[in-house]
VEXDREN-2710 file (C-alpha; in Angstrom, 1 decimal):
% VEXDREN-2710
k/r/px/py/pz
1/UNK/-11.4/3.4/14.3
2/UNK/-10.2/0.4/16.0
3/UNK/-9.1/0.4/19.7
4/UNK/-7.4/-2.6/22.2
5/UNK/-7.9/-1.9/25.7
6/UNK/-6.2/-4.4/27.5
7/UNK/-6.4/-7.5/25.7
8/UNK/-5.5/-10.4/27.0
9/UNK/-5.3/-14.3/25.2
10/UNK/-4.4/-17.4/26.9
11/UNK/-3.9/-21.0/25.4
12/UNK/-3.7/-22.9/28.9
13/UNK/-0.9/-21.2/30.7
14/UNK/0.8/-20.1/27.7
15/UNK/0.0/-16.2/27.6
16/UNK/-0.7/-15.2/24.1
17/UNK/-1.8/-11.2/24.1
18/UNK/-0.5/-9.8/27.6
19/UNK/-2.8/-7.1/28.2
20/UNK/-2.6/-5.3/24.7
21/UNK/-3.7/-2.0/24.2
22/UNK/-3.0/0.9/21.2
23/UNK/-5.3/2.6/18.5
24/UNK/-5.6/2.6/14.7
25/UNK/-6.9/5.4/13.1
26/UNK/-9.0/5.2/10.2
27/UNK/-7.6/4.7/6.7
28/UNK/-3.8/3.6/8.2
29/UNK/-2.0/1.1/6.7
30/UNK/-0.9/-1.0/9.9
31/UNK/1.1/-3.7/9.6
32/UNK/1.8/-6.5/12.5
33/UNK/4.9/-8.2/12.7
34/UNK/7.5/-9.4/14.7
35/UNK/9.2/-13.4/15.4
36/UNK/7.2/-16.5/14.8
37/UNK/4.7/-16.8/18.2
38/UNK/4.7/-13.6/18.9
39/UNK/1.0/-12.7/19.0
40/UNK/0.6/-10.8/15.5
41/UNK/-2.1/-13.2/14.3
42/UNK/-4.0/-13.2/16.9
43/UNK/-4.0/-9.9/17.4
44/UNK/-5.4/-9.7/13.9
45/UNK/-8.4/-12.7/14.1
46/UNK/-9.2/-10.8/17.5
47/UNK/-10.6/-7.8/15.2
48/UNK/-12.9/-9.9/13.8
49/UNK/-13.8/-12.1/16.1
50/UNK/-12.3/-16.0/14.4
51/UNK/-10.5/-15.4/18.2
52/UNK/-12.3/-13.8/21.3
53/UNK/-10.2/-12.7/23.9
54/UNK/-10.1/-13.9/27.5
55/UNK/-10.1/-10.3/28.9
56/UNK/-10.5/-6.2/27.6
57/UNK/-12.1/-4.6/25.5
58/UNK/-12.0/-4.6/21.3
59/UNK/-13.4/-1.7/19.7
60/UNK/-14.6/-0.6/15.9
61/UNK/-16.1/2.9/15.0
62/UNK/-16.4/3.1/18.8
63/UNK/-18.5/0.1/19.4
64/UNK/-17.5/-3.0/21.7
65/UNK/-17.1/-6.2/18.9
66/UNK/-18.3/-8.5/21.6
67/UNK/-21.8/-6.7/21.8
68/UNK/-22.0/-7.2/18.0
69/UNK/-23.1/-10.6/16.2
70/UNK/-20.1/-11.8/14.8
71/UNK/-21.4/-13.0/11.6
72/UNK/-22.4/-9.7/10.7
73/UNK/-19.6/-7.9/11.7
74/UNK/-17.5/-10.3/9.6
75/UNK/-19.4/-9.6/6.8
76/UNK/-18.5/-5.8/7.7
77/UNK/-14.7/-6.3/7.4
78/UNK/-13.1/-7.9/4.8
79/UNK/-10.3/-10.9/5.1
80/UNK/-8.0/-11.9/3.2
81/UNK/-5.5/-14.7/3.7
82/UNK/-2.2/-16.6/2.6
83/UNK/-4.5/-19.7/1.1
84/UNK/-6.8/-17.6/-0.8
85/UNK/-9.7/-19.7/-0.3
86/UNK/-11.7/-19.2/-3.9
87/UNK/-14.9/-21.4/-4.6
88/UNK/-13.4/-23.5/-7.1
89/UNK/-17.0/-24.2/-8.8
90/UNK/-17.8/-20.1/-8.9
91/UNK/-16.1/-17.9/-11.7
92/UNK/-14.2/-14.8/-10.6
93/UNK/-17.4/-12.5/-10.9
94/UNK/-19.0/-14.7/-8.5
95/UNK/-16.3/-15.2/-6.5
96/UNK/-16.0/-11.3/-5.9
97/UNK/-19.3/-10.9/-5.5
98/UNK/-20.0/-13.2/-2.9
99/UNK/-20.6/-11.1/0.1
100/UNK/-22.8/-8.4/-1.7
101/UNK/-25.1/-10.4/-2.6
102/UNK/-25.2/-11.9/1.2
103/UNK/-26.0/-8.1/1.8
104/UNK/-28.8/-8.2/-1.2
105/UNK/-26.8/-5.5/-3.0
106/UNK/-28.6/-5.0/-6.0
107/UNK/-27.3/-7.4/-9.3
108/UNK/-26.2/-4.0/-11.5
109/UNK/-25.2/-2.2/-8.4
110/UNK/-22.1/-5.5/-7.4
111/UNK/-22.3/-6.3/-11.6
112/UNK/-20.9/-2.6/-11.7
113/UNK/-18.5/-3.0/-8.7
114/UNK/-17.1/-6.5/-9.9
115/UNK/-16.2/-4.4/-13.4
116/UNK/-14.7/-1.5/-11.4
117/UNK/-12.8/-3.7/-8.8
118/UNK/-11.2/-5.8/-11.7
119/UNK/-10.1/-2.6/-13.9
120/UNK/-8.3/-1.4/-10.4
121/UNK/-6.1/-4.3/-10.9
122/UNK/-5.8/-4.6/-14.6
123/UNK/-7.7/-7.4/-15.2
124/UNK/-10.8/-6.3/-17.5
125/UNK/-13.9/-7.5/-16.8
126/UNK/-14.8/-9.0/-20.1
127/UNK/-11.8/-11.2/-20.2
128/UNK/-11.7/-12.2/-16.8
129/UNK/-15.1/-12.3/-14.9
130/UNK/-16.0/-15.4/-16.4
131/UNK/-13.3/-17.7/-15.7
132/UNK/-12.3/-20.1/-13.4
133/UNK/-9.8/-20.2/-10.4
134/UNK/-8.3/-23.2/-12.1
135/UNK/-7.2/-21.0/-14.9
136/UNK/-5.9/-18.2/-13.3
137/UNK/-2.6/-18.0/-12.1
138/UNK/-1.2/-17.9/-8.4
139/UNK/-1.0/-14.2/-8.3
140/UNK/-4.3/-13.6/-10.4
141/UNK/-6.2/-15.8/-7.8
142/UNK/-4.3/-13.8/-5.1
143/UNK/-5.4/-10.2/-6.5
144/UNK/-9.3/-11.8/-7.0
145/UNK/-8.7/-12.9/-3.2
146/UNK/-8.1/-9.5/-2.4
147/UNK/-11.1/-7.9/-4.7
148/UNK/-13.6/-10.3/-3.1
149/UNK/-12.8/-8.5/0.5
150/UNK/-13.3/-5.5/-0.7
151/UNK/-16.4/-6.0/-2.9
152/UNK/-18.7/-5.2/-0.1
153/UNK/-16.8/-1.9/0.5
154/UNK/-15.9/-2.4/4.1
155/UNK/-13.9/0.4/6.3
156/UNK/-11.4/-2.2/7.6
157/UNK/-9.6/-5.0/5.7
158/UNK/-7.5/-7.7/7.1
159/UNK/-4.9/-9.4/5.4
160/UNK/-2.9/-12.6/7.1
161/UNK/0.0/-13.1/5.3
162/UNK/-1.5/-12.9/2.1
163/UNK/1.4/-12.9/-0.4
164/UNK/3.7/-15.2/0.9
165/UNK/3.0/-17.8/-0.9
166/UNK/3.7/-16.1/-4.1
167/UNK/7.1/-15.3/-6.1
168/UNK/9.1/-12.4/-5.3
169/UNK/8.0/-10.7/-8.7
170/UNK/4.0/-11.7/-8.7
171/UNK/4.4/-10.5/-4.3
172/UNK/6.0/-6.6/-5.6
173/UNK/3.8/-6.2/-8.0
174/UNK/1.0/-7.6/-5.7
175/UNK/2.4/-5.0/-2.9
176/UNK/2.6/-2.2/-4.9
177/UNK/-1.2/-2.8/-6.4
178/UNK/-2.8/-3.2/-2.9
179/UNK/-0.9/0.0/-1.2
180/UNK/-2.7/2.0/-4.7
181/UNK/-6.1/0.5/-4.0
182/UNK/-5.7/1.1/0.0
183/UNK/-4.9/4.7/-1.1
184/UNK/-7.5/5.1/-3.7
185/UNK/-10.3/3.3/-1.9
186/UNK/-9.0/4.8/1.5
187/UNK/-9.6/1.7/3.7
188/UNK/-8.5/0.7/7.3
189/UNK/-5.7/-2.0/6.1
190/UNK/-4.4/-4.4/9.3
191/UNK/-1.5/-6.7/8.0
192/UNK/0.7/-9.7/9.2
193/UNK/4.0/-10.3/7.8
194/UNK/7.0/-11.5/9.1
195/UNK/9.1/-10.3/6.1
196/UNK/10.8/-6.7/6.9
197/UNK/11.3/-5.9/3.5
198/UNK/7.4/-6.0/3.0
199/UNK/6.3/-3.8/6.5
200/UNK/8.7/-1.0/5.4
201/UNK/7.2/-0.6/1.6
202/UNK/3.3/-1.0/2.5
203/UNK/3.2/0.5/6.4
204/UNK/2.0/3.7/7.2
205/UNK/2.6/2.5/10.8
206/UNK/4.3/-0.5/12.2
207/UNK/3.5/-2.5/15.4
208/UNK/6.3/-4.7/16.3
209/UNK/5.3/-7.5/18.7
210/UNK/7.2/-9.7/20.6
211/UNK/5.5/-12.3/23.9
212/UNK/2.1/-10.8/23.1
213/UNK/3.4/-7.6/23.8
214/UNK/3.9/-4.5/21.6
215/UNK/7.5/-3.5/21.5
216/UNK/7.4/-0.5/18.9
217/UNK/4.3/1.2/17.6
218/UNK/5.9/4.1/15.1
219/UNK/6.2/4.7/11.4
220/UNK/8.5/3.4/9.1
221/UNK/11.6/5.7/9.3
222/UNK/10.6/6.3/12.9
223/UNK/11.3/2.6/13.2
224/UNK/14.4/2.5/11.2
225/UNK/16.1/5.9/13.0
226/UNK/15.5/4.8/16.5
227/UNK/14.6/0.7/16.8
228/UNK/13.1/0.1/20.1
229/UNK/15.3/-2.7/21.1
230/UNK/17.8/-5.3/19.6
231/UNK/15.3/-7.6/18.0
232/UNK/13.5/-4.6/16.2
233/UNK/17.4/-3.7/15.3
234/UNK/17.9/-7.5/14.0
235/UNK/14.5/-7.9/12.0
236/UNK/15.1/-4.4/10.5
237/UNK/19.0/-5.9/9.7
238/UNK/20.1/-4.7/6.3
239/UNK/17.9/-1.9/6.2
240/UNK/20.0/0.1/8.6
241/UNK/22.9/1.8/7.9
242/UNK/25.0/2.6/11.0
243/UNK/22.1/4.0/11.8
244/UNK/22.3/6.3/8.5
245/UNK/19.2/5.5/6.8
246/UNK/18.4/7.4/3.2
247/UNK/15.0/8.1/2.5
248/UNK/13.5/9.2/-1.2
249/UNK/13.6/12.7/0.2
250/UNK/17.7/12.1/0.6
251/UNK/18.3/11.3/-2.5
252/UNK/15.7/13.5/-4.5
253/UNK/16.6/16.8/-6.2
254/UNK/14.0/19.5/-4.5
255/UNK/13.8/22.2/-7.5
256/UNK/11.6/20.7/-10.1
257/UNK/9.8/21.8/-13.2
258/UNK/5.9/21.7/-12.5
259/UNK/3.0/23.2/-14.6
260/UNK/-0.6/23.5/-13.9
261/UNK/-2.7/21.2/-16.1
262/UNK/-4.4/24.4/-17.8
263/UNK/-1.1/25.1/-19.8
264/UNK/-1.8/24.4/-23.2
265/UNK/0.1/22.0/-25.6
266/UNK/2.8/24.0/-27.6
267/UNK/3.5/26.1/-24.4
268/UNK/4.8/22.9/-22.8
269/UNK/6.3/21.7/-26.0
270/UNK/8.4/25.2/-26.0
271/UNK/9.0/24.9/-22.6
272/UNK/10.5/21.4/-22.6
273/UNK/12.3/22.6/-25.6
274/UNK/14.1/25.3/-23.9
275/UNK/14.7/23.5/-21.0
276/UNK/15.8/21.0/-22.5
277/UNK/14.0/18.1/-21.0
278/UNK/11.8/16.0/-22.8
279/UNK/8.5/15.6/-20.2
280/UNK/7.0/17.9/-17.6
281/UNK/5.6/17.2/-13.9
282/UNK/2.4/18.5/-14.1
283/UNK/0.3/19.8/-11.2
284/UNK/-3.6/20.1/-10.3
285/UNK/-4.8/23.7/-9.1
286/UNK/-4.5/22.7/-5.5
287/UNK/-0.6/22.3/-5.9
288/UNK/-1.3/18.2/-5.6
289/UNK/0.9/16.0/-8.2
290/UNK/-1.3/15.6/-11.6
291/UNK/0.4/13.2/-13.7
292/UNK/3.3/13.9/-16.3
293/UNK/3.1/15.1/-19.5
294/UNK/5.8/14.4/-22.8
295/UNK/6.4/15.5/-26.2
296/UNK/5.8/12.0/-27.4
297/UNK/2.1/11.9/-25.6
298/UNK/1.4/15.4/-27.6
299/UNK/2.9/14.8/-30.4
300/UNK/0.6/11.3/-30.7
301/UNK/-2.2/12.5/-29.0
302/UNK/-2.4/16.0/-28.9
303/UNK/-3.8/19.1/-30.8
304/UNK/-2.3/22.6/-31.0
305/UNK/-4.6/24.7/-28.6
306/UNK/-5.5/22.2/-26.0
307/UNK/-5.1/21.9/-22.4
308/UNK/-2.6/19.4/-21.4
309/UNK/-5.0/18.1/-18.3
310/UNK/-7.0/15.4/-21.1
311/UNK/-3.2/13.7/-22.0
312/UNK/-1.8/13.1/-18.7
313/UNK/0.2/9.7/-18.0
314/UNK/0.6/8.0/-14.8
315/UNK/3.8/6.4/-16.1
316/UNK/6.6/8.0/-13.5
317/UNK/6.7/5.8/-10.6
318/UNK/5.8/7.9/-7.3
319/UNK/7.1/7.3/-3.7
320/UNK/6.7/9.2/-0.5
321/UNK/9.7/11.6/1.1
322/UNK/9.8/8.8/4.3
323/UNK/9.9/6.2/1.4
324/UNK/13.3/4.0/2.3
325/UNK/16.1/5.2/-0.7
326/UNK/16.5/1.6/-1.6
327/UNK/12.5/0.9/-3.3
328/UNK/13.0/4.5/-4.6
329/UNK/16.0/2.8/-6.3
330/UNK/14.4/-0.1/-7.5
331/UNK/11.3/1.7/-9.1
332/UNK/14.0/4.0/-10.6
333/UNK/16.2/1.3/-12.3
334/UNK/12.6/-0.3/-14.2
335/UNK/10.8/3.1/-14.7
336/UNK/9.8/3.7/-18.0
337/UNK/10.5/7.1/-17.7
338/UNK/14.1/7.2/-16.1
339/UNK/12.4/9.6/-12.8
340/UNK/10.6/8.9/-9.7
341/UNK/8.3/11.0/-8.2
342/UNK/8.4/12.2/-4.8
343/UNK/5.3/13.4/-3.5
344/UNK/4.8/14.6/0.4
345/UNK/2.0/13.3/2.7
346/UNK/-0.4/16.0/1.1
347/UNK/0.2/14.6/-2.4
348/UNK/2.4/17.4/-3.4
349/UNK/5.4/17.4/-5.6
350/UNK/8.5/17.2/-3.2
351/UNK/11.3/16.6/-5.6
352/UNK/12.5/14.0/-8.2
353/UNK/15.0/10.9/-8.2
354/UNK/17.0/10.5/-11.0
355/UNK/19.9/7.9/-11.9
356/UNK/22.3/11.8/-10.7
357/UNK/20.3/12.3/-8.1
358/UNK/21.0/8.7/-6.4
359/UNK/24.4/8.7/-7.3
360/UNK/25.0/12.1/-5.8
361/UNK/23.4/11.6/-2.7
362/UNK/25.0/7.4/-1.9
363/UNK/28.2/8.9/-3.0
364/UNK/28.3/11.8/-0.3
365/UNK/27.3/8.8/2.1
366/UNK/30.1/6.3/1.5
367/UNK/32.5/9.2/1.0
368/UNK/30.9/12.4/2.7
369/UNK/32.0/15.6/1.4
370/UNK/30.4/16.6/-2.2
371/UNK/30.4/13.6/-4.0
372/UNK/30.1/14.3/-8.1
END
């Protein structure tokens, strides 16, 4: 989807992209980072064109961004950056819908996609759409930010630092929102950080830079088992654990209750019953992770006969196997439902993390052996 061929950027003698070249492939979460100077930025306004290289070759969807006007291919990728940059005197629907109506979308066609956007984030239409920026709060304005690049449903989104303005709380929950909608919308995500913490929990693929050069292109735990040099050892810092790293799939338990959807209401209540667990992990026909099902959420909402697919909740946090332990263990000590999901790359059910599980699995860490 988008491809450097040897890019090079110079600021008088100062070299600021040394002949750069890799690949992103289309609907990767990339994220950029690496010390202050380095080249990530850059790298980043070079995609669309708010910086034109001095030499190589740029190219989206397989076409050179130099041949392209770059008004109209900025209108094709969506931006979004630490200072937010809403039109004070527009309301939040306007704000959003700026660029679709640049494009002449049709009124109910962006109306419609304004509602949809601000449901994704849990901000309903009819209380939010027509307010102000001045009455919204730092991480509200941040997540409208964010809506407005993707109102015009572009492929690739780029995002300059865009939470680190914010508190540590508003910037989780901001992180965790925009690595759903990247998911859900499946869109090209490019992203600068210089904060570790924040390239292990959104990546998909990390491209450490240092001089304008690319020191380590790999995922996540790639990145943590084998760092490419000392300075991708010191960013990564705490994160490594004499070169032990835990992942969710370390400290999940792999044999898991899971029904399929169809299973009707008192067969899961007599299931849970003799079990004796008090929710089930419930599956779709393809084997892919459904949602999770309790004897509180049938006993409220149920009826004796029905399939358990209608009264699904989405309430059990959900990492990935390559997820680092440590945000497994942070969703696990606020989740509502004392379990995190772990789901493989196709979406299916890998395993579960409980409070055991995580104690089990540091204990045979520190200790070795089989901790209890």
């Amino acid at each position: 989807m988008i491809r450097f061929e040897s890019v090079t950027k110079k600021y008088g003698k100062k070299t600021i992209l040394n002949k750069l070249s890799f690949e992103i492939n289309q609907g990767d979460f990339v994220v950029l980072i690496g010390p202050s100077g380095c080249g990530k930025t850059t790298t980043l306004k070079s995609i669309n064109r708010l910086i034109e290289p001095d030499g190589g070759k740029i190219y989206v969807d397989g076409r050179d961004i130099m041949k392209e006007n770059p008004v109209e291919l900025r209108r094709k990728i969506g931006y979004v950056i630490q200072q937010i940059g809403l039109f004070p005197n527009m309301t939040v629907e306007q704000n959003i819908a700026v660029v679709p109506k640049l494009l002449k979308v049709p009124k109910e066609e962006w109306q419609q996609r304004v509602k949809d956007l601000l449901n994704l984030v849990a901000m309903p239409y009819e209380e939010n759409a027509h307010m102000y920026p001045s009455e919204l709060s730092g991480g509200q304005q941040q997540r409208i930010g964010v809506l407005r690049a993707l109102a015009a449903s572009p492929p690739i989104v780029l995002m300059d630092e865009p939470f680190g303005a914010l508190d540590p709380l508003t910037r989780d929950s901001l992180q965790e929102e925009v690595k759903k909608l990247q998911k859900k919308l499946k869109k090209t995500i490019v992203f600068v950080t210089h904060d570790m913490d924040e390239a292990l929990r959104m990546a998909d693929v990390v491209i450490f830079m240092d001089q304008g050069e690319i020191v380590q292109m790999a995922s996540p735990e790639e990145m943590l088992q084998n760092p490419a040099s000392p300075l991708v050892k010191s960013f990564l810092g705490k994160h490594l654990n004499n070169g032990a790293v835990l992942l969710a799939s370390d400290v999940m338990k792999s044999r898991v209750l899971k029904v399929h959807r169809e299973m009707q209401t008192l067969q899961s209540v007599e299931l849970m019953r003799n079990r004796d667990v008090n929710s089930l992990i419930v599956i779709n026909d393809d084997e892919t992770y459904a949602g999770t099902i309790s004897i509180e959420r049938i006993k409220s909402a149920g009826k004796a006969g029905t399939q358990i697919g209608g009264l699904l909740t989405m309430e059990a946090p959900v990492v990935q196997v390559s997820d680092p332990a440590q945000s497994a263990f942070e969703l696990l000590m606020e989740s509502p439902t004392g379990y995190v999901i772990v789901l493989h790359e196709d979406q299916t059910v890998a395993g579960l993390i409980t409070k055991t599980s995580m104690a089990k699995a540091m204990g045979e860490t520190l200790w070795g052996g089989d901790a209890v």
